[in-house]
C-alpha positions as CSV (number, residue, x, y, z in Angstrom):
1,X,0.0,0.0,0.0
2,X,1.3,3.5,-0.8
3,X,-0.2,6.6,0.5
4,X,-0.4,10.1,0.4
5,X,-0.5,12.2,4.4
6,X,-1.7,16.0,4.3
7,X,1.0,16.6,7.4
8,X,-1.0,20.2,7.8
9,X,-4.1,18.1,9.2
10,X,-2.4,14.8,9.4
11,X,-5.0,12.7,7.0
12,X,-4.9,10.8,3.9
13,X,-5.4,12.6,0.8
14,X,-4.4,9.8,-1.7
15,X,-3.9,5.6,-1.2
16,X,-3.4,2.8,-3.4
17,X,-3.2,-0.9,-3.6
18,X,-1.4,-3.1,-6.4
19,X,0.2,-6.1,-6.4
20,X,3.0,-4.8,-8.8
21,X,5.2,-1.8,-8.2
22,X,4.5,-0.2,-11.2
23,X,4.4,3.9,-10.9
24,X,1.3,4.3,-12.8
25,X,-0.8,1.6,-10.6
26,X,0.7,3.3,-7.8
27,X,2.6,6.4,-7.5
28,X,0.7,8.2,-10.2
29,X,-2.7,6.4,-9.0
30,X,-1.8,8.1,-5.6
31,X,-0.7,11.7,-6.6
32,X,-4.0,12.1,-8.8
33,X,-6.3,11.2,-5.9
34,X,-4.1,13.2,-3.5
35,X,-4.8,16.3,-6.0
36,X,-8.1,15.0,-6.4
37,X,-8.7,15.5,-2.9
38,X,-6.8,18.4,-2.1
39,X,-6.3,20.5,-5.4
40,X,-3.3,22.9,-5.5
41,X,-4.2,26.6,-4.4
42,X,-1.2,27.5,-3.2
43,X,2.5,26.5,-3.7
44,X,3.1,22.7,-2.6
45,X,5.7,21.0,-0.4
46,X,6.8,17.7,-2.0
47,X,8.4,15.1,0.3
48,X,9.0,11.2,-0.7
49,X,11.2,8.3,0.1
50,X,13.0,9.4,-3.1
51,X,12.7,5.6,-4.3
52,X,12.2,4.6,-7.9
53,X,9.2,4.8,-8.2
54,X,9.4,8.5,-7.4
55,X,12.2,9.2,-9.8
56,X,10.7,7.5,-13.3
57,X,9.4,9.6,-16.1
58,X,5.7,8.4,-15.8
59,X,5.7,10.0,-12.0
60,X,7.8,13.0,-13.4
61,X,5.8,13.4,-15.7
C-alpha cells in the first residue's frame, strides 16, 4: 500500500493498492487522488522516500 498524508491536518489525501510496483498503478494512482482530494491553491511542499518509483518519467511526468 502507498499513500499520500496532508502533514498540515495529518490525514490521507491519496492511497493505493497493487500487487506490482508499477508507478502508474501506484505512485501516479496516488498523486492524482491526492490532487483530487486536495487540489493545489497555493504552492506545494513535496516530500517522498526518493525511491524509484518517485524518480521514473511516468511520475515526473
Amino acid at each position: 500500500m502507498i499513500g499520500r498524508l496532508d502533514l498540515a491536518d495529518r490525514k490521507v489525501v491519496g492511497w493505493a493498492l497493487s500487487q506490482t510496483m508499477d508507478a502508474e498503478a501506484t505512485t501516479v494512482a496516488v498523486w492524482q487522488m491526492a490532487v483530487r482530494n486536495r487540489p493545489l491553491f497555493h504552492s506545494l511542499l513535496f516530500h517522498s522516500v526518493r525511491g524509484v518509483p518517485y524518480a521514473c518519467s511516468a511520475f515526473r511526468e
